[in-house]
LUMDREN-321752 format. One line per field, with one value per residue: x, y, z of N, C-alpha, C in turn. Coordinates in steps of 0.05 Angstrom, whole numbers, plus 5000, padded with zeros to 4 digits. Each point is the difference from the previous one (the first is absolute). Layout:
LUMDREN-321752
n_X [X, ...];
n_Y [Y, ...];
n_Z [Z, ...];
ca_X [X, ...];
ca_Y [Y, ...];
ca_Z [Z, ...];
c_X [X, ...];
c_Y [Y, ...];
c_Z [Z, ...];
This chain:
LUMDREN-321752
n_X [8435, 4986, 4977, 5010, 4997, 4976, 5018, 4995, 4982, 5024, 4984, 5022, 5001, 5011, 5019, 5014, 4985, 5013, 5019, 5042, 4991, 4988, 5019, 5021, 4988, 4994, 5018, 5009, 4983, 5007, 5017, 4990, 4991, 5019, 4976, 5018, 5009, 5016, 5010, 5010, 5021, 5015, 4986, 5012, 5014, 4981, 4991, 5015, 5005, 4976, 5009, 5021, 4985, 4997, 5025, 5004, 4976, 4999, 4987, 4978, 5010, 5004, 5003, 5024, 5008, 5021, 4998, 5027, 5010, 4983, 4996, 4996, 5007, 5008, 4990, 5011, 5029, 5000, 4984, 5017, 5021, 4985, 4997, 5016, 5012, 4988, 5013, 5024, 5023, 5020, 5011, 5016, 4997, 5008, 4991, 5011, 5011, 5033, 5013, 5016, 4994, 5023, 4987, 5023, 5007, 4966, 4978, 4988, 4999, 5032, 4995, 4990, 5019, 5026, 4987, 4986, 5016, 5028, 4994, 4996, 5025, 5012, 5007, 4995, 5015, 5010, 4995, 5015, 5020, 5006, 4975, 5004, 5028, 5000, 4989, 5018, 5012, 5007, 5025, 5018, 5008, 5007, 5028, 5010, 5017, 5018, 5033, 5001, 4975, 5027, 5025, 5017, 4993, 5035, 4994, 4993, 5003, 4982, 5009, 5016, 4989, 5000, 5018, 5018, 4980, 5010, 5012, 5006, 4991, 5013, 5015, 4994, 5006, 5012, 5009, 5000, 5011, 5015, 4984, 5011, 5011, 5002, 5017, 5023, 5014, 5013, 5001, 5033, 4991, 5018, 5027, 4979, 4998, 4989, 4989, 5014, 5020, 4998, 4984, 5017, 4990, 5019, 5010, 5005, 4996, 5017, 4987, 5004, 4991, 5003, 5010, 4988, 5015, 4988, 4983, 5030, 5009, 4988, 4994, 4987, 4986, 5014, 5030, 5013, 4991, 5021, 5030, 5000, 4997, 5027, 5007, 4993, 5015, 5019, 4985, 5012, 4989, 5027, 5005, 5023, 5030, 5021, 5018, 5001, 5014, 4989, 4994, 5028, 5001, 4974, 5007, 5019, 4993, 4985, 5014, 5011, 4978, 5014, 5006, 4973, 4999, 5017, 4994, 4974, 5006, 5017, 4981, 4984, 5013, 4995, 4972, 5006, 5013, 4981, 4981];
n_Y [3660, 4977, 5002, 5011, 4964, 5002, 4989, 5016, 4977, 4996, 4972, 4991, 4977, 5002, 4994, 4977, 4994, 4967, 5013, 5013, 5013, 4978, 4982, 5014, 5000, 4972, 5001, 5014, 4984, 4975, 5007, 4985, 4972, 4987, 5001, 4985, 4982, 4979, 5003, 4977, 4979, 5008, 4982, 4982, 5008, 4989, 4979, 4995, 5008, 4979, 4985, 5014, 4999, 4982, 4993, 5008, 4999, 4980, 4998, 4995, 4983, 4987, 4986, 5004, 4968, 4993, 4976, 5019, 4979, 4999, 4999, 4972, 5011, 5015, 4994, 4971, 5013, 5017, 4979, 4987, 5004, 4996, 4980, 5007, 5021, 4987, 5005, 5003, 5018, 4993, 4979, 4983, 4999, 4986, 4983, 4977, 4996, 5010, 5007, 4967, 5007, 4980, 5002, 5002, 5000, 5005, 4983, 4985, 4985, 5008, 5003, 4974, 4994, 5011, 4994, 4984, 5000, 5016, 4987, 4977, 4997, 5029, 5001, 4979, 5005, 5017, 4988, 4992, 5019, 4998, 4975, 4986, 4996, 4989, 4989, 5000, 4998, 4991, 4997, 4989, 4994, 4988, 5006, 4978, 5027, 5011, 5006, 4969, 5012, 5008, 4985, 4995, 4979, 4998, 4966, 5006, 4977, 4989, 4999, 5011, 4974, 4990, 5029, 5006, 4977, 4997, 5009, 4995, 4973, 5017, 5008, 4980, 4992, 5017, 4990, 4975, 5002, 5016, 5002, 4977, 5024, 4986, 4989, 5003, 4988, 5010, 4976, 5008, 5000, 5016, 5005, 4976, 4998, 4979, 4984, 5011, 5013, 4999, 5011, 5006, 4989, 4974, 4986, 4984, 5029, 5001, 5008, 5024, 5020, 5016, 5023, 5011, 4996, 5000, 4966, 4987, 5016, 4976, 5016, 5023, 4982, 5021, 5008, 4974, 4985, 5020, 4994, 4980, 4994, 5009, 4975, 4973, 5004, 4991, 4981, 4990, 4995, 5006, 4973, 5005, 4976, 5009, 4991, 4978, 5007, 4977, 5022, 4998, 4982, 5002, 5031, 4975, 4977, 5018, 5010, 4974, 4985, 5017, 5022, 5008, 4987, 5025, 5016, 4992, 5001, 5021, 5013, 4983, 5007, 5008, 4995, 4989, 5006, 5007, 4994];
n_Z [2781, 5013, 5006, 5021, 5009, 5012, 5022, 5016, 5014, 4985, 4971, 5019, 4979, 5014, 4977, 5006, 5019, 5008, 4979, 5014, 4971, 4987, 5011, 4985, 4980, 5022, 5012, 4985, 4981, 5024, 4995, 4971, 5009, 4988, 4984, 5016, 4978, 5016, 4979, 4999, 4999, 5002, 5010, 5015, 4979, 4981, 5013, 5006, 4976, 4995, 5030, 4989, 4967, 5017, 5014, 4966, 5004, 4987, 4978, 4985, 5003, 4971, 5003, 4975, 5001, 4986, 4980, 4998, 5005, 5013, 4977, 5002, 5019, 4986, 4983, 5015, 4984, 4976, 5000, 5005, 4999, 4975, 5017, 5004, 4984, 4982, 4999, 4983, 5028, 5016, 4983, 5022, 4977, 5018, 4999, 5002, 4976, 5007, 4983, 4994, 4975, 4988, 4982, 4989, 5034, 4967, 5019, 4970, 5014, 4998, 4962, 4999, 5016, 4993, 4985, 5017, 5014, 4987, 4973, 4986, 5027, 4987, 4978, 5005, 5029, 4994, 4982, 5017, 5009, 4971, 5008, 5029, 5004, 4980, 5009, 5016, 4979, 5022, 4993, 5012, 4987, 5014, 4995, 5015, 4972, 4988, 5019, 5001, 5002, 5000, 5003, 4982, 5027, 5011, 5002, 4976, 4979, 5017, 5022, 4990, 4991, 5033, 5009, 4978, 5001, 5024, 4997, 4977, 5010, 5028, 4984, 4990, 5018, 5012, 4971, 4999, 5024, 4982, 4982, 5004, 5009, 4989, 5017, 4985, 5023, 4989, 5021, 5007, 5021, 5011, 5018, 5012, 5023, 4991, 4998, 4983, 5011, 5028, 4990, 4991, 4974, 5012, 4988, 5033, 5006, 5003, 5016, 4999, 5022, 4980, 5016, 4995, 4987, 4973, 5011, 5015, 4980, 4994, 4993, 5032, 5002, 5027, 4996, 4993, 5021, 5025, 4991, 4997, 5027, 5001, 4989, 5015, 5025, 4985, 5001, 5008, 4969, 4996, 5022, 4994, 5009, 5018, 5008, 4990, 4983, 5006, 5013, 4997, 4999, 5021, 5006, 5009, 5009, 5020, 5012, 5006, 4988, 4989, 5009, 5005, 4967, 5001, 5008, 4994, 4985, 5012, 5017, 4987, 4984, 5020, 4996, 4964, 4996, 5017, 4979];
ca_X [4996, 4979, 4994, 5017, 4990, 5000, 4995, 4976, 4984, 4997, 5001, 5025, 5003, 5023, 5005, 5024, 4993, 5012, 5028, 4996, 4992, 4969, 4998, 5004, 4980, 4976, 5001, 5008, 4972, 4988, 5016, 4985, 4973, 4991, 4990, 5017, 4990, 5025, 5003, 5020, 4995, 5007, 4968, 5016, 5011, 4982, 4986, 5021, 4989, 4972, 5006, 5012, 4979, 4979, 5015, 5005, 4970, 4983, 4986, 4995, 5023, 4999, 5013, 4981, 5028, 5004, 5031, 4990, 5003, 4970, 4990, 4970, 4990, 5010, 4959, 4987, 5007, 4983, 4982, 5009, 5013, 4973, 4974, 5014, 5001, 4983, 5015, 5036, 4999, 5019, 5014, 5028, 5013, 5020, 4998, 5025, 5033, 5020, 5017, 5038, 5018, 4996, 4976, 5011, 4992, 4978, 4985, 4971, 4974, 4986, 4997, 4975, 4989, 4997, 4979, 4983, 5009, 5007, 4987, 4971, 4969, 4998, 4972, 4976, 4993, 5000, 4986, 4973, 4997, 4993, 4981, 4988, 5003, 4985, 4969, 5005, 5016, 5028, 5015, 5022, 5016, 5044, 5014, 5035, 5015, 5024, 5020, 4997, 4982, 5006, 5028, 5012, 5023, 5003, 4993, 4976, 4991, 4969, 4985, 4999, 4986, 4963, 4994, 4992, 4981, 4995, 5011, 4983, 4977, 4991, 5010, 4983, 4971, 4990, 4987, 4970, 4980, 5015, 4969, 4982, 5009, 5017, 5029, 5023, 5031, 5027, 5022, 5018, 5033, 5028, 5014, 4995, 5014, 4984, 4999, 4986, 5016, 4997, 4975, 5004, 5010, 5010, 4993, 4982, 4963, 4999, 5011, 5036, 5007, 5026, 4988, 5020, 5016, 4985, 4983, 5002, 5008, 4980, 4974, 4991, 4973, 4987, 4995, 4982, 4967, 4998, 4993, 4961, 4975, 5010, 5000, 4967, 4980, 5006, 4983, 5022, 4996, 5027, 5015, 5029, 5007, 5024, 5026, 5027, 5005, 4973, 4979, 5015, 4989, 4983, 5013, 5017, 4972, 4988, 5016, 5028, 5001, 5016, 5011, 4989, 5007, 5031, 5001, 4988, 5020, 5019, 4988, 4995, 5034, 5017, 4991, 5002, 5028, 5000, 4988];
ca_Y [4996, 5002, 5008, 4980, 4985, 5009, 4978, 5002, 4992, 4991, 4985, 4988, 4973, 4984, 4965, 4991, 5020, 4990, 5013, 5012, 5018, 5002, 5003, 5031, 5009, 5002, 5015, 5032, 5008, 5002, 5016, 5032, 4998, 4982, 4964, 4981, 4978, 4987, 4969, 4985, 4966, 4985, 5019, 5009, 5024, 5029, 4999, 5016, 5037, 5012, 5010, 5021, 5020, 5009, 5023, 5018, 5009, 4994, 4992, 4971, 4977, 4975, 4986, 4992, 4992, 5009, 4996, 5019, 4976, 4995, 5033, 5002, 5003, 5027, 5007, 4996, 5014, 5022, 5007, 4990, 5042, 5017, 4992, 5011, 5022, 5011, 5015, 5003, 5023, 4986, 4989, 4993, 4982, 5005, 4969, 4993, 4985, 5001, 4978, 5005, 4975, 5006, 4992, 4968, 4983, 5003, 4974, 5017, 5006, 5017, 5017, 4995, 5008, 5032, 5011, 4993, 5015, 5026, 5012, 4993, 4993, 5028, 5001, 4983, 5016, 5038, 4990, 4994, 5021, 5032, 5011, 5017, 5028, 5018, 5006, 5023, 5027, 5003, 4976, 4999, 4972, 5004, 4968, 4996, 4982, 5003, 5016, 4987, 5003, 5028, 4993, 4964, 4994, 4963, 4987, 5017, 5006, 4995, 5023, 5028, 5006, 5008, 5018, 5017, 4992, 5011, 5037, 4990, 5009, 5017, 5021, 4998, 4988, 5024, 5024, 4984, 5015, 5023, 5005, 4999, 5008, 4980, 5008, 4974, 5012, 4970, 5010, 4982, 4981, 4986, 4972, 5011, 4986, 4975, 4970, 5000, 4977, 4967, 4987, 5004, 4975, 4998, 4996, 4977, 4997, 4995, 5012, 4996, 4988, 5021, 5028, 5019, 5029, 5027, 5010, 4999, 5032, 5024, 5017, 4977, 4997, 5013, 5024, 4995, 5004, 5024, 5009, 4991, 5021, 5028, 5000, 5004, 5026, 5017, 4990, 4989, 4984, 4980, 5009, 4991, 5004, 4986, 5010, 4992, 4999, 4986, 5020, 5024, 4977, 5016, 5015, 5005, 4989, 5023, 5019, 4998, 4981, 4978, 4998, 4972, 4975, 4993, 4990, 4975, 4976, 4991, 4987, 4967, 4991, 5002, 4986, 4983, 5002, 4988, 4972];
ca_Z [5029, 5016, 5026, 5020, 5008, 5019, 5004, 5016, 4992, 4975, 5002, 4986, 4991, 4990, 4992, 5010, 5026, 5019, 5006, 4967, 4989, 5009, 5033, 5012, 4986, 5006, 5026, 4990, 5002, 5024, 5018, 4994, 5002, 4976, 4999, 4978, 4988, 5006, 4982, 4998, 5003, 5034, 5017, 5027, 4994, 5002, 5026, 5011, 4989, 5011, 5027, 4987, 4994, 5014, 5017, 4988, 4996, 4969, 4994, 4995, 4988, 4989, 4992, 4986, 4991, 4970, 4980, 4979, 4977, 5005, 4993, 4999, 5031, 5004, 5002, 5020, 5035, 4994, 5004, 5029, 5002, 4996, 5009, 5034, 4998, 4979, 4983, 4996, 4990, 4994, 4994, 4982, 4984, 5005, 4998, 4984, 5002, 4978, 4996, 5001, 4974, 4975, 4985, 4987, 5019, 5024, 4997, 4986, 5025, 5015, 4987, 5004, 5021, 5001, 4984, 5012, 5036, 5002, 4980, 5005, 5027, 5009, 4984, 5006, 5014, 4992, 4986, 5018, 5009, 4987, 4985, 5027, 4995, 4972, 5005, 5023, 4987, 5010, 5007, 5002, 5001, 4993, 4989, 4992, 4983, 5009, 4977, 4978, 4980, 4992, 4991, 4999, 5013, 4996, 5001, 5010, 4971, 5009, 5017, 4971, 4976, 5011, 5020, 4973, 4996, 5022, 4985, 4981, 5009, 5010, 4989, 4981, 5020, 5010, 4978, 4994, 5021, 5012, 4996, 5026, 5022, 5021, 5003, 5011, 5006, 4998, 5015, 4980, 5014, 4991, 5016, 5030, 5020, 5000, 4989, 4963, 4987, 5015, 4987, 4971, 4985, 4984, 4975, 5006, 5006, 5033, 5014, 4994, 5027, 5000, 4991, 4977, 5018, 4990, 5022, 5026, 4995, 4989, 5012, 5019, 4985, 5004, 4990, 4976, 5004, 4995, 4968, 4983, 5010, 4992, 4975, 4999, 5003, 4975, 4971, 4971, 4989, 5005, 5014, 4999, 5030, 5001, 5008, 4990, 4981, 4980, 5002, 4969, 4962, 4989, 4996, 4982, 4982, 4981, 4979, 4988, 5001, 4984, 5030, 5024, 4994, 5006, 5038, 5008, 4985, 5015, 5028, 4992, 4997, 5024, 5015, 5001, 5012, 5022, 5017];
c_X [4971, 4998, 5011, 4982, 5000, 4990, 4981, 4975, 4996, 5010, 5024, 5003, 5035, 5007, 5030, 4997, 5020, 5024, 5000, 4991, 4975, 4993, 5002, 4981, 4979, 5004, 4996, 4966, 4986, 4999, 4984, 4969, 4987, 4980, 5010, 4990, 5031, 4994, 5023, 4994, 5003, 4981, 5022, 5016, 4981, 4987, 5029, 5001, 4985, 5001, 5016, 4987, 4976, 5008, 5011, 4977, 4998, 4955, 4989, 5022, 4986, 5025, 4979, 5021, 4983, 5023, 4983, 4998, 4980, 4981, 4961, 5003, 4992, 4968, 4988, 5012, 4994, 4975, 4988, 5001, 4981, 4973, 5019, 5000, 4980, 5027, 5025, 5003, 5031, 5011, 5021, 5021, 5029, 5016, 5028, 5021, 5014, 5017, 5030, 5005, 5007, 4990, 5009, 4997, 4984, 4983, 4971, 4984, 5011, 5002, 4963, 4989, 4998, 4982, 4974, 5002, 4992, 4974, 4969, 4979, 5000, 4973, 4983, 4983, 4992, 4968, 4967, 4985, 4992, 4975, 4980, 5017, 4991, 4966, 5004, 5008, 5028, 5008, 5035, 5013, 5038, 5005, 5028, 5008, 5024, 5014, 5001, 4985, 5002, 5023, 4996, 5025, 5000, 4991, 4963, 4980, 4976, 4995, 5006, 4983, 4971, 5001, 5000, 4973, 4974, 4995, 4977, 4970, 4984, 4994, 4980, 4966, 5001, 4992, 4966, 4979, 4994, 4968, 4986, 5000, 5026, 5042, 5009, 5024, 5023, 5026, 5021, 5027, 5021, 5004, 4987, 5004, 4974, 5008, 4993, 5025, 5002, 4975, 5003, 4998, 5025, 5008, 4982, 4978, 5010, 5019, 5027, 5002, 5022, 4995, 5031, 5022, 4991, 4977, 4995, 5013, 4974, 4973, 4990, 4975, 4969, 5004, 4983, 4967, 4990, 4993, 4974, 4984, 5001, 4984, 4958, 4990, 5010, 4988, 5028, 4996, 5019, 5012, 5028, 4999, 5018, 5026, 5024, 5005, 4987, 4987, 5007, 4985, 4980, 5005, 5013, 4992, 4989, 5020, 5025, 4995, 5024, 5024, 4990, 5005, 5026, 4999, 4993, 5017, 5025, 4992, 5003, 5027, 5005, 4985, 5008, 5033, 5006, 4992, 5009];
c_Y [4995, 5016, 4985, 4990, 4997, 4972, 4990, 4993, 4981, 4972, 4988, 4981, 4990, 4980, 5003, 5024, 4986, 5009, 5019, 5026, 5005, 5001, 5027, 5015, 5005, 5016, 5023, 5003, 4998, 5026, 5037, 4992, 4985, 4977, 4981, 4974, 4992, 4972, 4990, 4980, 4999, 5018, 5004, 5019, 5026, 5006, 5021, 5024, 5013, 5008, 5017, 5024, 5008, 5013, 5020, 5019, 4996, 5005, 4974, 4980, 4974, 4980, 4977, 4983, 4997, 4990, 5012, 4980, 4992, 5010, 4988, 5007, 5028, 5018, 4996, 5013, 5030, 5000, 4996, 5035, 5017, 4996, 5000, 5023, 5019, 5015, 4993, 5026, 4992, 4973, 5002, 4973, 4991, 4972, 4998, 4980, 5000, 4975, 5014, 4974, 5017, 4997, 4977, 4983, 5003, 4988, 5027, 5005, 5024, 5022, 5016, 5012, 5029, 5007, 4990, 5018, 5021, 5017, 4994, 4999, 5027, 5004, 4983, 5020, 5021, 4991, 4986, 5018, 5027, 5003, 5024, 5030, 5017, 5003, 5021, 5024, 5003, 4976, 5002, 4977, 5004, 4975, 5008, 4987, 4999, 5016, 4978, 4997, 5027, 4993, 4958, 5002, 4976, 4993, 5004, 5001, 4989, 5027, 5022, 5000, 4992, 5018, 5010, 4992, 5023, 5030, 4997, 5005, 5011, 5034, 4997, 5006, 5030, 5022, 4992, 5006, 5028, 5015, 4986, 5003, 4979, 5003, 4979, 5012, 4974, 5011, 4989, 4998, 4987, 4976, 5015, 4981, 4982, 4978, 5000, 4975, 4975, 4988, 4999, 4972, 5002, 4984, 4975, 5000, 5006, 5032, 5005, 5000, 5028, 5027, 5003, 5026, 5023, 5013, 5005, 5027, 5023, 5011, 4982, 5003, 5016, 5022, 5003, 5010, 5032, 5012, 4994, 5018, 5025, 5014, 5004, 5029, 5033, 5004, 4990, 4978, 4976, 5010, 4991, 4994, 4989, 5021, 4994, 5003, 4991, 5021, 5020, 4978, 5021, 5011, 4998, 4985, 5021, 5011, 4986, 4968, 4967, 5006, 4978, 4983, 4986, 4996, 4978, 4978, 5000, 4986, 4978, 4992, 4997, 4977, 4979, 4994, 4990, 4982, 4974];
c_Z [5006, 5031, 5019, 5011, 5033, 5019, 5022, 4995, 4968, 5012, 4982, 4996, 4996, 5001, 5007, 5024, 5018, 5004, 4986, 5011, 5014, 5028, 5013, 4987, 5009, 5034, 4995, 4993, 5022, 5015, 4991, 4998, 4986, 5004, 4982, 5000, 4998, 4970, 4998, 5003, 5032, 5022, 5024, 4999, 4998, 5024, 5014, 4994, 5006, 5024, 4997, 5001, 5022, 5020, 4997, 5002, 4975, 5023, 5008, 4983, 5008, 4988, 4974, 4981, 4972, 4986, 4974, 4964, 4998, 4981, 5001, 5029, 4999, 4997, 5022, 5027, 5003, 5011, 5034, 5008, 5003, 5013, 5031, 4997, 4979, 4984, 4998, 4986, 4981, 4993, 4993, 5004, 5014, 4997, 4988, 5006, 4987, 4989, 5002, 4983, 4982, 4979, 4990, 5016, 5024, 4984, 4994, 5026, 5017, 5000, 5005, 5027, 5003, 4983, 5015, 5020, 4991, 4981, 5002, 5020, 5004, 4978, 5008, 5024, 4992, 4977, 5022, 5017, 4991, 4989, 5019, 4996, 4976, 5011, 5023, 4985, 5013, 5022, 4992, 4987, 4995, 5000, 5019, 4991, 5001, 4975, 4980, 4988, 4978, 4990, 5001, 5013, 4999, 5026, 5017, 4975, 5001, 5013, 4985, 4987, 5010, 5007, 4971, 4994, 5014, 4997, 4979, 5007, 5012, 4990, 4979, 5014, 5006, 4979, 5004, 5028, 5007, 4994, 5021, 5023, 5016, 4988, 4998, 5002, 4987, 5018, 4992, 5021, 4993, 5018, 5026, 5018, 4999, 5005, 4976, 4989, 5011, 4990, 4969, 4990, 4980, 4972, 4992, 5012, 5039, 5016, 5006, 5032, 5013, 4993, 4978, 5016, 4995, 5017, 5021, 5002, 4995, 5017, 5023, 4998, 5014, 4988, 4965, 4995, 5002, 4973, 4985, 5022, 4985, 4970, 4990, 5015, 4985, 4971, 4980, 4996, 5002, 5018, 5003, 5033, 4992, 5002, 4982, 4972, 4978, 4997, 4973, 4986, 4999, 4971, 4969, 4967, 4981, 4984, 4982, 5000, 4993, 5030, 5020, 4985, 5007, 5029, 5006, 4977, 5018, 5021, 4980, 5001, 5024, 5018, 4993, 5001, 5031, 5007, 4992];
C-alpha cells in the first residue's frame, strides 16, 4: 500500500480527459482542488470538461490536446505541463481504444494500432514525464488498463494483448521508481457504461458504431470514478472496478486457471454461434 494520495492542490495530467472515465475522473479531482491538465484529440470536447472542472472548483486548468500515437509530440507536451505548472504530481494514462474481431477476420493495422494507442503512446508519455518527477523525488504516474489485461477474451485478441502489454509494463515500471520515491497505480475495469465499445475497431479498421450489451449493463461511469478516487486516496497500488461478473475472471484466473479458460472458450462458442 502507498500513502493515500491527497488531491488538493496537486497537479493532474490526464489523457483521454474528453469522456468516459477520464471525463468523470477529472470532475471528482476538481471537485477536491485539483490542478488539471485536460489531453485528448478533440479540444471542443475538452474545452467542455474544462468548464466542468472549473465549476467543480479545480484549480488552475489547461487544456492541452494530445494523440497519444504521436509519440515525437509527447517531450514537447511535458514540457509545455512543466513550464505552466513547474511540476506533475500525477499522471494518468488513460488514453485508448478497444476492439470487436475476430482475429482471423482482423486487418494487421489494427493490430498496430492497439499497440501505438493503447501501449506505446502510454510509455512514450510516462517516459517523458518521469525524468522531472525522479529529480523531484516524488511523482505519481497510473494507467487504465483493464480486466483484459488480466484474462483473453474473444473478440478482443489486440486489445488483450496491449492492455497485458500494459500490465506488463507498468508493474514493471513501479519496481524501477519505487527508490525513487515515485508510484504507479494499474487500474483494471471491467464493463462500464462508455463509449468503449461504439468506438471500438472492428476487423476493418472502422468503428463498429454499437455498445455492447455487456456495457450498456455495466458499471456507471461515475460510480466507476468513485472507486479509482477511492482507491488513490487509499494508497492501492491496483485498483479493480466493476460490478459484473467479468470481475470473478479476476479471481478466478488466479486460482483455477484452466476454469477461466473454459468459461471464456464457451463465451467464444457462443459468440460465434450467433453471429
Amino acid at each position: 500500500m502507498y500513502p493515500g494520495f491527497q488531491f488538493n492542490g496537486k497537479v493532474v495530467w490526464i489523457t483521454g480527459a474528453s469522456s468516459g472515465i477520464g471525463e468523470a475522473l477529472a470532475e471528482r479531482m476538481a471537485a477536491r482542488g485539483s490542478h488539471l491538465v485536460l489531453s485528448a484529440r478533440n479540444e471542443s470536447e475538452l474545452q467542455r470538461v474544462a468548464t466542468l472542472c472549473r465549476n467543480a472548483g479545480a484549480g488552475d486548468v489547461i487544456v492541452l490536446p494530445l494523440d497519444v500515437s504521436r509519440y515525437d509530440t509527447m517531450e514537447a507536451a511535458a514540457q509545455q505541463v512543466l513550464a505552466h505548472f513547474g511540476k506533475i504530481d500525477l499522471l494518468i494514462n488513460n488514453a485508448g481504444v478497444s476492439q470487436r474481431s475476430l482475429c482471423v477476420d482482423t486487418d494487421f493495422e489494427v493490430y498496430r494500432q492497439m499497440m501505438d494507442i493503447n501501449v506505446l503512446g502510454q510509455i512514450a508519455l510516462t517516459q517523458a514525464a518521469l525524468p522531472a518527477m525522479i529529480a523531484r523525488g516524488e511523482g505519481h504516474i497510473a494507467v487504465t488498463a483493464s480486466v483484459a489485461g488480466k484474462v483473453g477474451a474473444p473478440l478482443r485478441t489486440g486489445y488483450c494483448a496491449a492492455k497485458h502489454a500494459v500490465m506488463g509494463f507498468f508493474d514493471a515500471l513501479r519496481t524501477e521508481v519505487a527508490s525513487d520515491g515515485l508510484q504507479v497505480t494499474t487500474i483494471t475495469p471491467g464493463f462500464i457504461r462508455t463509449n468503449v465499445s461504439k468506438n471500438a475497431l472492428a476487423g476493418d479498421g472502422k468503428p463498429t458504431g454499437t455498445t455492447d450489451d455487456d456495457i450498456a449493463g455495466g458499471m456507471n461511469v461515475d460510480d466507476c470514478a468513485d472507486v479509482i478516487i477511492d482507491g488513490f486516496e487509499k494508497g492501492e497500488p491496483e485498483i479493480a472496478v466493476g460490478i459484473g461478473p467479468e470481475m470473478g475472471l479476476l479471481e478466478l484466473k488466479r486460482d483455477n486457471p484452466v476454469a477461466a479458460f473454459q468459461a471464456l472458450e464457451q463465451m467464444a462458442a457462443q459468440i460465434r454461434q450467433a453471429s
